[in-house]
C-alpha positions, 0 to 999 in steps of 0.5 A, spaced: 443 499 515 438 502 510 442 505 503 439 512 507 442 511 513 449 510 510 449 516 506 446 520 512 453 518 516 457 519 510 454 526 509 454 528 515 461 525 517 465 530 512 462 536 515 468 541 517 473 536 515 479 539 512 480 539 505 486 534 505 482 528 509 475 530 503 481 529 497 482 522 501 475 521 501 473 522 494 479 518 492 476 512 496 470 514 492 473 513 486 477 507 487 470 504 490 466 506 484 472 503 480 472 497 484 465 495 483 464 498 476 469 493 473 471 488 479 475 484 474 481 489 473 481 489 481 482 481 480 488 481 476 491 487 480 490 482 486 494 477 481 499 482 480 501 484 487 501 477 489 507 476 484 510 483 485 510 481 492 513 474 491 519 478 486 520 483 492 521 477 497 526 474 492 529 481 490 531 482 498 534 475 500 538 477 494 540 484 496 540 482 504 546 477 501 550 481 498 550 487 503 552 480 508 558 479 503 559 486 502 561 487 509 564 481 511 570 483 514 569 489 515 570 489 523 577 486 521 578 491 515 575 497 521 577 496 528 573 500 533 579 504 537 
């Protein structure tokens, strides 16, 4: 698709949209001029998810065994009646 053709879909698409979904739009803006003005920050942005993602795995299989020791028992210590 031709540069013209894609700004005409893209003027044209925002017509009548409310102003929460053209705040959204110009964020994406911002973020996509952003992300091709400067691709390298993205790069260690993707780094840093990536290890952020791997933390949180780390950190929930630590929470989900102390919730596990937490209520050991606890059928026992609350019965149901």
């Amino acid at each position: 698709m031709e540069t013209s053709q894609l700004r005409h879909i893209i003027s044209s698409g925002i017509e009548g949209l409310p102003a929460e979904s053209l705040k959204e739009i110009a964020d994406f803006v911002v973020f996509v001029r952003l992300r091709s003005s400067k691709p390298l920050v993205f790069e260690k942005q993707d780094d840093l998810n990536l290890e952020l993602s791997r933390e949180l795995a780390l950190l929930n299989t630590y929470e989900l065994a102390h919730l596990e020791e937490e209520f050991s028992g606890y059928e026992i210590t609350y019965p149901h009646e």
